[in-house]
VOGUSE-422657 format. One record per residue (C-alpha): residue number from 1; residue in three letters; y, z, x. Coordinates in Angstrom, 1 decimal, always signed. Layout:
N
+-----+------+--------+--------+--------+
: pos : code :     c2 :     c3 :     c1 :
+-----+------+--------+--------+--------+
: NUM :  ALA :      Y :      Z :      X :
...
+-----+------+--------+--------+--------+
//
This chain:
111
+-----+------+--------+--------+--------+
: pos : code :     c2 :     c3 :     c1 :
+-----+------+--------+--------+--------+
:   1 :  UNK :  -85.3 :  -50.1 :  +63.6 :
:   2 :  UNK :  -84.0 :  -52.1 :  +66.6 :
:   3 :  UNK :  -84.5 :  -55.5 :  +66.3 :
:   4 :  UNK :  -83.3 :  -58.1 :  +69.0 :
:   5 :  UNK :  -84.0 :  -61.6 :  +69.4 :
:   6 :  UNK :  -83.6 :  -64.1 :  +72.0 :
:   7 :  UNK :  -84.1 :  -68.0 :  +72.6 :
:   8 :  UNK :  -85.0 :  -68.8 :  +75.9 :
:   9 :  UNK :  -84.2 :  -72.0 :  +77.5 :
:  10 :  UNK :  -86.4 :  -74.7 :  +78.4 :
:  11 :  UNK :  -89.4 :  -76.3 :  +76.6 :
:  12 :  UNK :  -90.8 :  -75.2 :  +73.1 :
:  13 :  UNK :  -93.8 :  -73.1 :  +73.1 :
:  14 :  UNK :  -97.4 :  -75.3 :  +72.5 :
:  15 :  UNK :  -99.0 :  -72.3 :  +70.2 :
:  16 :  UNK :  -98.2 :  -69.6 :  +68.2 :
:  17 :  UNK :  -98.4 :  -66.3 :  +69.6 :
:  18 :  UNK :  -97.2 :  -62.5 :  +70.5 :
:  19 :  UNK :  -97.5 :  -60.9 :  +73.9 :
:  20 :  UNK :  -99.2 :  -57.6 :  +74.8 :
:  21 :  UNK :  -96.0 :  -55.1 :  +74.5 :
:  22 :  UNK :  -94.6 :  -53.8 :  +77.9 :
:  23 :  UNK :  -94.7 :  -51.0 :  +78.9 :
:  24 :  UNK :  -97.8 :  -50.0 :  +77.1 :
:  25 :  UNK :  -98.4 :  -47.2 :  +76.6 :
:  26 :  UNK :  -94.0 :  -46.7 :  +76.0 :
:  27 :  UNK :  -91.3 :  -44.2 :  +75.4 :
:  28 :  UNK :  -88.5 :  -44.4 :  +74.1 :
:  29 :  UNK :  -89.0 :  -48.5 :  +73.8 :
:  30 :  UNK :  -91.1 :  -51.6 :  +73.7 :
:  31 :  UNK :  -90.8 :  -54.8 :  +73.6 :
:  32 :  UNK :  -92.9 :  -58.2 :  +72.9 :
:  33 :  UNK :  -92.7 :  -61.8 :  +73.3 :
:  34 :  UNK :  -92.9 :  -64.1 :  +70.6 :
:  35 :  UNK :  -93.8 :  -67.7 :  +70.4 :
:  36 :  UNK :  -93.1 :  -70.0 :  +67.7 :
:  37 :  UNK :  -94.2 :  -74.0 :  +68.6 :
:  38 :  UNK :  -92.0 :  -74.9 :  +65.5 :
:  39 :  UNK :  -90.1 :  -73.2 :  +62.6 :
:  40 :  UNK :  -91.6 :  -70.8 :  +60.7 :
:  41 :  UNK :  -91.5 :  -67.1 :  +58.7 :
:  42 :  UNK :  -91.4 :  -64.8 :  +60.5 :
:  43 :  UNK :  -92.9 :  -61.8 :  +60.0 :
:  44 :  UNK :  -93.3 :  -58.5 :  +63.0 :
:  45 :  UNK :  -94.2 :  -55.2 :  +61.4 :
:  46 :  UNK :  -95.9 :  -51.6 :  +63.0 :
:  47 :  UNK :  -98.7 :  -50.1 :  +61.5 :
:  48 :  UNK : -100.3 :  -46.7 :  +62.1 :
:  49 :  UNK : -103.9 :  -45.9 :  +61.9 :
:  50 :  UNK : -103.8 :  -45.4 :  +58.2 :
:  51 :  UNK : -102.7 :  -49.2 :  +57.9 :
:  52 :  UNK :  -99.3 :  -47.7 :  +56.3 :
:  53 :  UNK :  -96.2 :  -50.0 :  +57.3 :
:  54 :  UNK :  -94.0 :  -47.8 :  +60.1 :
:  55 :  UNK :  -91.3 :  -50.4 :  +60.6 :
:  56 :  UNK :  -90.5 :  -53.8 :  +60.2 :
:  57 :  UNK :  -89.3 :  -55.6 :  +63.4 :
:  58 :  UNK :  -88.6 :  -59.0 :  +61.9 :
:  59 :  UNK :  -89.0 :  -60.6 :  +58.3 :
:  60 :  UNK :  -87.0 :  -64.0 :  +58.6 :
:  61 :  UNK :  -87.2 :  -67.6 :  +59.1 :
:  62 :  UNK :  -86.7 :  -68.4 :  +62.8 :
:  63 :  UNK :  -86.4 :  -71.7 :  +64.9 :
:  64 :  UNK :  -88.9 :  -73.0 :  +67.1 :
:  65 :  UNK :  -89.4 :  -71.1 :  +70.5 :
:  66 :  UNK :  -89.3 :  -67.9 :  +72.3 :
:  67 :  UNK :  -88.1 :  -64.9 :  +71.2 :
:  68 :  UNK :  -88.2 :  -61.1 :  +72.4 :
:  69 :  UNK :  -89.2 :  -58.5 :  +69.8 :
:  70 :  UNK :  -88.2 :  -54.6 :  +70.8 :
:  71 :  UNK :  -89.4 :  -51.5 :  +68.7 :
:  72 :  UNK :  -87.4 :  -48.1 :  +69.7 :
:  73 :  UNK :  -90.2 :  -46.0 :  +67.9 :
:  74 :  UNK :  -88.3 :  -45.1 :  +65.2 :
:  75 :  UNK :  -89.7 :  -45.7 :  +61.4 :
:  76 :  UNK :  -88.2 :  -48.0 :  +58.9 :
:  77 :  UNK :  -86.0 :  -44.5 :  +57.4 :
:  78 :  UNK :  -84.5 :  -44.0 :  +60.8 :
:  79 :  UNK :  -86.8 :  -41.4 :  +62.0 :
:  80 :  UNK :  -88.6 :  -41.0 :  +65.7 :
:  81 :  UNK :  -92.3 :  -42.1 :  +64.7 :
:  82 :  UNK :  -95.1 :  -39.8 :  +66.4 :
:  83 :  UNK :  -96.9 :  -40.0 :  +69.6 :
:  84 :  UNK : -100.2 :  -42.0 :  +68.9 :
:  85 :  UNK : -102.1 :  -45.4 :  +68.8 :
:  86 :  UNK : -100.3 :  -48.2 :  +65.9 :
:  87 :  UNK : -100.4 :  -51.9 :  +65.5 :
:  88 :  UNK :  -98.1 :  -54.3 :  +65.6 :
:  89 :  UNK :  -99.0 :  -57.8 :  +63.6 :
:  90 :  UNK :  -97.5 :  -60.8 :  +63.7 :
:  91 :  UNK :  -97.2 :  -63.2 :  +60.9 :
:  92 :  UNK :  -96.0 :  -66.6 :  +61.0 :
:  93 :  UNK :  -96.0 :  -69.2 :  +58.1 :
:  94 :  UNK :  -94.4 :  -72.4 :  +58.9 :
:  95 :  UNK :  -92.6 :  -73.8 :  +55.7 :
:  96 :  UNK :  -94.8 :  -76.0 :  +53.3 :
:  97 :  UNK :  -98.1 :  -74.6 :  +54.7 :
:  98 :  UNK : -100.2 :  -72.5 :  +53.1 :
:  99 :  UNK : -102.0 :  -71.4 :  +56.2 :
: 100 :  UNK :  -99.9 :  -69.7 :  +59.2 :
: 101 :  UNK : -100.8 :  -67.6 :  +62.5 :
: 102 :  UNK : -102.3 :  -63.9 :  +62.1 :
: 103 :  UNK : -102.6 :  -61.6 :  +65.5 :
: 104 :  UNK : -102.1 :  -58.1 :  +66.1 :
: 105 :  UNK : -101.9 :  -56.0 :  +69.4 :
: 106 :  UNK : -102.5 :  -52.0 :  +69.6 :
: 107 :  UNK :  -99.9 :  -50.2 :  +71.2 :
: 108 :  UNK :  -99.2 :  -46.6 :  +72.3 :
: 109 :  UNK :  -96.7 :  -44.2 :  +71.6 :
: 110 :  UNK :  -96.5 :  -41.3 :  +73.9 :
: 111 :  UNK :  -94.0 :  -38.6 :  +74.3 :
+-----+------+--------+--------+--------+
//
């Protein structure tokens, strides 16, 4: 799993939230923008349609504001996932809430 994040300059997002992926449908690599209006967990993760966990793009704390998200279509062992429709959701708990942001976005995989 390739996993790259970067902080943009300039001001802090207003609202959570995750960008379509581009390009959509993708091969070998996508990518998504994500916005966090203050510090939270941060959790990015692909699902197929089964609702099984393919790979996990990010699971950490981040800082407030925007950050870029790329899947390279392999699974969380390493190997290239299959052509086909998955999910990618988006969790984001900031710290001492019990509530956070929930959104997913379907992408596709083609070969």
């Amino acid at each position: 799993v390739n996993l790259n994040l970067s902080v943009s300059g300039g001001a802090l997002p207003k609202e959570f939230a995750l960008s379509q992926n581009y390009p959509n449908p993708f091969n070998p690599s996508t990518k998504f923008e994500v916005s966090l209006p203050q510090a939270a967990h941060l959790d990015v993760s692909v699902y197929n349609l089964l609702g099984q966990r393919v790979a996990t793009l990010a699971n950490e704390t981040r800082d407030a504001g925007y950050y870029t998200v790329v899947w390279n279509g392999t699974t969380q062992i390493g190997a290239q996932a299959a052509s086909g429709i998955y999910f990618v959701r988006m969790n984001a708990r900031p710290a001492g809430t019990a509530q956070g942001f929930n959104t997913v976005r379907k992408i596709m995989l083609m070969k």
